[in-house]
C-alpha positions in Angstrom: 188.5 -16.0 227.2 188.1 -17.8 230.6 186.9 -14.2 232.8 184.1 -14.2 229.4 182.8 -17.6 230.1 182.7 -17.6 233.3 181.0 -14.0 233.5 178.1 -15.6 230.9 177.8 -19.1 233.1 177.4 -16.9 236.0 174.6 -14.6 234.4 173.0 -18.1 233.6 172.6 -19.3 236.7 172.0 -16.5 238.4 168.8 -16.5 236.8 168.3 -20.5 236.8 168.6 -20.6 240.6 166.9 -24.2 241.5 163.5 -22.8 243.3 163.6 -26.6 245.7 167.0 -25.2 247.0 165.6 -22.3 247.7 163.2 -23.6 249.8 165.4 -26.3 251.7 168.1 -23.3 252.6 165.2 -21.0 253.5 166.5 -17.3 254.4 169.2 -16.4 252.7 169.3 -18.3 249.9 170.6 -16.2 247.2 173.7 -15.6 249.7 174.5 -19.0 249.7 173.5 -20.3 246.3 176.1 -17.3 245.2 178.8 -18.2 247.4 178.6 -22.1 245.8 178.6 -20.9 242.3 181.7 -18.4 243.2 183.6 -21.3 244.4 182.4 -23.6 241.7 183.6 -21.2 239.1 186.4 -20.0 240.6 187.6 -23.4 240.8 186.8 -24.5 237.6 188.7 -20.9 235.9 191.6 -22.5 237.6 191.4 -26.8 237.3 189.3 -27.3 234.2 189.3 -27.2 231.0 186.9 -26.9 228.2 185.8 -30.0 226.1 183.2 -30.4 223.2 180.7 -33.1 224.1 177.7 -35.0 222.6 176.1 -34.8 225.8 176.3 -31.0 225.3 175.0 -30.4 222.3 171.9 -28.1 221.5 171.8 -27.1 225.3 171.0 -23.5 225.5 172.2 -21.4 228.7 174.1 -23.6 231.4 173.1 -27.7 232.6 174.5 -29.1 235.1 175.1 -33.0 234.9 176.2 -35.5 237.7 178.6 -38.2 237.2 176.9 -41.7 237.4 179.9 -43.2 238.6 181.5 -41.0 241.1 179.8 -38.8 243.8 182.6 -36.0 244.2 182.4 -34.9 240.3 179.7 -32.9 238.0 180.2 -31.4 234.7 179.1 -27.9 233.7 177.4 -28.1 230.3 177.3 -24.5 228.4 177.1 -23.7 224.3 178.1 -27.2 223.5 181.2 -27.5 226.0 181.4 -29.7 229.2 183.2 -28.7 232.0 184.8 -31.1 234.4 184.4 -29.9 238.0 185.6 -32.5 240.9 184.4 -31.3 244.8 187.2 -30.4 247.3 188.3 -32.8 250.1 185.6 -35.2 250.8 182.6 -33.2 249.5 180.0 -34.6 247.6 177.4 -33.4 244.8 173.9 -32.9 245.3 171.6 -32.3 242.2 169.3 -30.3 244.1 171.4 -27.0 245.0 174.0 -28.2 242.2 176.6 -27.7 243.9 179.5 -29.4 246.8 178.0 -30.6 250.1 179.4 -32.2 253.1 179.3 -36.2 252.3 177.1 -37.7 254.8 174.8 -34.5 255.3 171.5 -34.4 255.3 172.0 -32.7 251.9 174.0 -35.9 250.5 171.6 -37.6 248.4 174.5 -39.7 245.9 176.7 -41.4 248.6 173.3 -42.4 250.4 172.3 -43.5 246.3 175.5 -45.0 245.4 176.3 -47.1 248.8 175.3 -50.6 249.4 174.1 -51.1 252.5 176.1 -52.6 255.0 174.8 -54.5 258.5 177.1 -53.7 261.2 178.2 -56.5 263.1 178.1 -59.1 260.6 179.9 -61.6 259.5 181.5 -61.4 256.1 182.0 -64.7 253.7 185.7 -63.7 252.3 186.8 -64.4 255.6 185.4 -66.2 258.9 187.8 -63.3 260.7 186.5 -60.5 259.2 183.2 -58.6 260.0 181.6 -55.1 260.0 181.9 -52.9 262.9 180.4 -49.3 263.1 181.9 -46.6 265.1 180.2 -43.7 266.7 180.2 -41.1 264.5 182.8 -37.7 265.6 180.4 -35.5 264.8 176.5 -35.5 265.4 174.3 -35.6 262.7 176.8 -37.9 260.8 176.1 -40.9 259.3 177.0 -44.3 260.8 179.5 -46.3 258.6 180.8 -49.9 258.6 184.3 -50.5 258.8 185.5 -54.3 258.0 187.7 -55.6 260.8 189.4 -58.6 261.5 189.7 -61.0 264.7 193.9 -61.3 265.3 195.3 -64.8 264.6 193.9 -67.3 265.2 190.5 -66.1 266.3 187.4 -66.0 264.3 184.4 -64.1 264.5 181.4 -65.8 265.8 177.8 -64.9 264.7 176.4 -65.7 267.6 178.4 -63.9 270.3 179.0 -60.9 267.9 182.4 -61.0 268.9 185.9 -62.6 268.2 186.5 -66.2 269.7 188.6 -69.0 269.2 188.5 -71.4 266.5 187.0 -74.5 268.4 184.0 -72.7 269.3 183.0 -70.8 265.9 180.9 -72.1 263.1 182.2 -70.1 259.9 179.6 -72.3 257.8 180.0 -70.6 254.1 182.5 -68.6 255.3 186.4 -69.3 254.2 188.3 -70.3 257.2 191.8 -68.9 257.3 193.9 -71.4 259.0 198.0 -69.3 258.3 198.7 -66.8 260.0 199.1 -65.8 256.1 195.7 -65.8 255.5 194.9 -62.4 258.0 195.8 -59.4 256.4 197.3 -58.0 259.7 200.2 -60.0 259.3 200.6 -58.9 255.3 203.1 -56.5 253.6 202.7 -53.1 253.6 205.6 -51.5 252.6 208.4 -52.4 250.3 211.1 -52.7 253.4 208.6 -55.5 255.0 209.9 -58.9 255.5 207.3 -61.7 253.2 205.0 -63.2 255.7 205.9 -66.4 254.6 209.5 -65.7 256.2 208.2 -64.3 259.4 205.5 -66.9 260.1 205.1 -70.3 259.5 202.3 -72.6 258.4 200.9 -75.6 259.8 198.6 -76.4 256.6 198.8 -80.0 256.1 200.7 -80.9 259.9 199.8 -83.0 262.1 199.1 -81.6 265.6 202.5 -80.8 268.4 205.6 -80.3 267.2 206.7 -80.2 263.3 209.5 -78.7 261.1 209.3 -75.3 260.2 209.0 -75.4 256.8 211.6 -73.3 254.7 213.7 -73.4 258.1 214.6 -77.4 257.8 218.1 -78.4 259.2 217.9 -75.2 261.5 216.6 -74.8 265.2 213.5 -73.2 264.4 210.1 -75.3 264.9 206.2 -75.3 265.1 204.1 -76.5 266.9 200.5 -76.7 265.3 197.0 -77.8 266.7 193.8 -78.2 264.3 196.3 -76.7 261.0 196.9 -73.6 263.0 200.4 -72.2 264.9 200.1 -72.6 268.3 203.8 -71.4 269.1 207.1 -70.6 267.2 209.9 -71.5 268.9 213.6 -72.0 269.1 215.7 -74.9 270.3 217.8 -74.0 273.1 221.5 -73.5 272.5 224.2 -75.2 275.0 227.6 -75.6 273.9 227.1 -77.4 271.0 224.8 -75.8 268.3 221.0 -77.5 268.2 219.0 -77.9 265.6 214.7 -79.3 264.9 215.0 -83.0 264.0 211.4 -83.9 262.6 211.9 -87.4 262.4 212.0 -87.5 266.9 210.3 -84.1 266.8 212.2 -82.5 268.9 215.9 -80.7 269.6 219.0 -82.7 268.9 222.8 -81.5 269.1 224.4 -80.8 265.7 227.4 -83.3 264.8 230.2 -81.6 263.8 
């Protein structure tokens, strides 16, 4: 049943060739308009299966549809049956040759459609440490596209400079501030084995500026010492032969009574 219907899409669009394909791809276009449709139907004789579809209905011969949500995926239409087909790897669909195509080709028409435009360089309002930075492309011809980065604690990113600076000298403006080491998602979880950020750094929201307990380490010889809300060092109180522990009433080290 499956060699059948692929044999009669195949006699359909052999003779439905898109002529604006034709003449984009120049010489040799049948070869290659054959060679896409192979591979499209081959794939789809093993991935996909058939479905009956309103969108499908009273088509005669073979349509092909695009997915208005999601580049990498088109749907074969044929005697009232869809066909899911999703692109290989990272290629795209184009409407025009109706078939796969590299993503960021020149014959990439629905990533170019379907992707915001991002500045590069510029500053981004969830967070006064993040912005957009755009990498040369690996491969020429490819298109240039903006990563979001983030300063390392505590720096910000400063419009004017284009670069990463610290706090005292950036204006975030609209921007959220992030003050915790917390708050840059360098020093977040990743994995289920990580250690909560919350127990690896401490946080100076709310503390005065120099020395202060660290919070959740209270009674122990761990301390801060914060400037403008941020950390400016974690340290340790240094052990002689008595134990030592952070007092934050004298902010500083005292011996532990025993």
């Amino acid at each position: 049943m499956m060699i059948m219907y692929i044999r009669e899409v195949w006699a359909d669009l052999e003779s439905d060739i898109n002529p604006e394909f034709r003449k984009r791809l120049g010489e040799g276009t049948d070869i290659v308009v054959r060679m896409n449709v192979v591979v499209l139907l081959s794939a789809l004789a093993v991935v996909s299966a058939f479905e009956v579809n309103k969108e499908c209905e009273g088509i005669i011969g073979v349509e092909w549809k695009e997915d208005p949500t999601d580049c990498s995926v088109f749907y074969l239409c044929y005697n009232g049956r869809r066909t899911k087909y999703s692109c290989p790897g990272t290629m795209v669909t184009d409407p025009i040759s109706r078939a796969c195509v590299p993503k960021g080709s020149k014959l990439d028409k629905c990533s170019e459609k379907n992707t915001p435009s991002i500045p590069c360089n510029a500053a981004l309002k969830e967070s006064c440490a993040k912005y957009t930075n755009c990498p040369v492309p690996r491969e020429m011809g490819m298109p240039i596209i903006p990563e979001v980065q983030e300063c390392p604690y505590p720096l910000l990113y400063d419009e004017d400079s284009k670069g990463c600076a610290y706090p005292d000298t950036v204006k975030c403006g609209d921007r959220i501030e992030p003050k915790d080491p917390c708050d840059y998602r360098a020093n977040q979880c990743e994995g289920p084995n990580c250690v909560p950020c919350s127990v690896r750094h401490p946080s100076c929201s709310g503390r005065p500026d120099g020395l202060n307990v660290w919070a959740g380490r209270e009674k122990t010889p761990y301390f801060v010492v914060c400037r403008g809300e941020r950390v400016v060092h974690q340290g340790l109180c240094p052990q002689g032969d008595k134990g030592r522990m952070f007092d934050p009433e004298i902010s500083g080290c005292v011996d532990i009574d025993v």
